[in-house]
C-alpha positions as CSV (number, residue, x, y, z in Angstrom):
1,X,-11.4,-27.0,2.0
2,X,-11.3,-23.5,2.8
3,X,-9.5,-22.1,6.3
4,X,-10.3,-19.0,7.7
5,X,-7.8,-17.7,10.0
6,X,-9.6,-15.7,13.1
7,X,-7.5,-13.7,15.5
8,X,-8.2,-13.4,19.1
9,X,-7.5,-10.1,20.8
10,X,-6.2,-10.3,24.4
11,X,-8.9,-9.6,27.1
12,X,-9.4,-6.4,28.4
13,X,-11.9,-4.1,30.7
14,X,-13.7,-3.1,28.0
15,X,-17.3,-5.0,27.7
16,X,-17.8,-4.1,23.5
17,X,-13.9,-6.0,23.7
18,X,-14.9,-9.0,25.1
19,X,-18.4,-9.4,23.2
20,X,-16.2,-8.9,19.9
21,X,-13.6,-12.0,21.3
22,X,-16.7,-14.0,22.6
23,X,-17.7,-13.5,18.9
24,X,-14.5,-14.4,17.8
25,X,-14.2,-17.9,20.1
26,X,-17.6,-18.5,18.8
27,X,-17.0,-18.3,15.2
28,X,-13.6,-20.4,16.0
29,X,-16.0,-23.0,17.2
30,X,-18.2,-23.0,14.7
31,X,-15.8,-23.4,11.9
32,X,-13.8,-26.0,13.6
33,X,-16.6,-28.3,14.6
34,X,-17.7,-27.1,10.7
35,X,-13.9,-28.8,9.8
36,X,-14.6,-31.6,11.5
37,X,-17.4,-32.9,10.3
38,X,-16.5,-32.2,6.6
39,X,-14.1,-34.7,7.7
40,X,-15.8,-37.4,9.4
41,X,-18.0,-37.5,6.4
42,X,-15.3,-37.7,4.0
43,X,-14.2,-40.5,6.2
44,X,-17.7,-42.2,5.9
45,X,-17.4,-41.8,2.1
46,X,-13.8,-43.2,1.8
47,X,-15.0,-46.3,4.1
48,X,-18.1,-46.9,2.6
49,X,-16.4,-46.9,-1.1
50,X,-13.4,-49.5,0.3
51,X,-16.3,-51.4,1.8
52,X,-17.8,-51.7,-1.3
53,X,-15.0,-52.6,-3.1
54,X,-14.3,-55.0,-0.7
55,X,-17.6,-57.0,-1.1
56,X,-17.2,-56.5,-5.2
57,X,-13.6,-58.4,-4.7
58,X,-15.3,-60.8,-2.0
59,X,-17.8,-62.0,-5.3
60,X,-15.7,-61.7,-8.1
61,X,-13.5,-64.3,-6.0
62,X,-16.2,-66.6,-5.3
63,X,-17.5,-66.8,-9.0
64,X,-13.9,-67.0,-9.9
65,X,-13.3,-70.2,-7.6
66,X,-16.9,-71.6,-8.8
67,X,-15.5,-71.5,-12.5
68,X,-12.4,-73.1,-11.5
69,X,-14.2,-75.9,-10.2
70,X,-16.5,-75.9,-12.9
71,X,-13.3,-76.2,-15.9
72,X,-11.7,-78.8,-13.2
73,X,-15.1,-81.0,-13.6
74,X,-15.3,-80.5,-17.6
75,X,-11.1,-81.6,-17.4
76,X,-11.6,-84.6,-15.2
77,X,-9.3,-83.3,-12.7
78,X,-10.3,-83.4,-9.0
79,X,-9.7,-80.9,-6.9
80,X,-6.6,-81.1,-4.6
81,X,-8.6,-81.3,-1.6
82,X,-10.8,-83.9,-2.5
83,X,-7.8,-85.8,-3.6
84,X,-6.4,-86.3,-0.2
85,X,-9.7,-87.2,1.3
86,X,-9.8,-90.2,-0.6
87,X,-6.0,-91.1,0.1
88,X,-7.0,-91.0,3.4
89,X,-9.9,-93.3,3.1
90,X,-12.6,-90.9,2.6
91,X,-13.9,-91.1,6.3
92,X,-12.4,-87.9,7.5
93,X,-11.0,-85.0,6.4
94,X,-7.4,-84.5,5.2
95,X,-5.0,-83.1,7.9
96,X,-2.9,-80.1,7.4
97,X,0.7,-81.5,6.8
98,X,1.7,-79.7,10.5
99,X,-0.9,-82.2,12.1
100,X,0.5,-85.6,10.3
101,X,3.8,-85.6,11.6
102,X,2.2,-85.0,14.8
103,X,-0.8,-87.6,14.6
């Protein structure tokens, strides 16, 4: 990012004075509306790459939790949920352990 420093002379009577700071507020403007939109797009980049990254996490999880399951099966060992299902009687599902002391 490069900053330009523009200095604003004090008004005055004289009309070629205040065309030249006109000019000068102008350019100010321009360069900060300039600055903020190299910003807000640098923001969209930044966001857009977390999101990304987010949804690459978000799948690697799910195929990590499907292969769990999957070695589980090949083991014979059930998964803990399933478990307590059937130690409850298989009609409903397990309660989280706040909820039994309160059933």
């Amino acid at each position: 990012i490069t900053v330009r420093i523009a200095f604003v002379r004090p008004f005055s009577d004289n009309m070629s004075d205040d065309k030249g700071q006109a000019e000068n507020i102008q350019d100010l403007s321009g360069f900060v509306q300039g600055l903020l939109q190299q910003m807000q797009d640098k923001f969209q980049t930044m966001s857009d790459q977390i999101l990304g990254r987010m949804d690459e996490m978000s799948n690697r999880l799910d195929e990590l939790e499907k292969n769990i399951g999957e070695l589980m099966q090949q083991a014979g060992v059930e998964e803990p949920g399933k478990a307590e299902e059937k130690s409850n009687g298989g009609d409903e599902p397990a309660k989280p352990a706040e909820q039994i002391g309160r059933a």
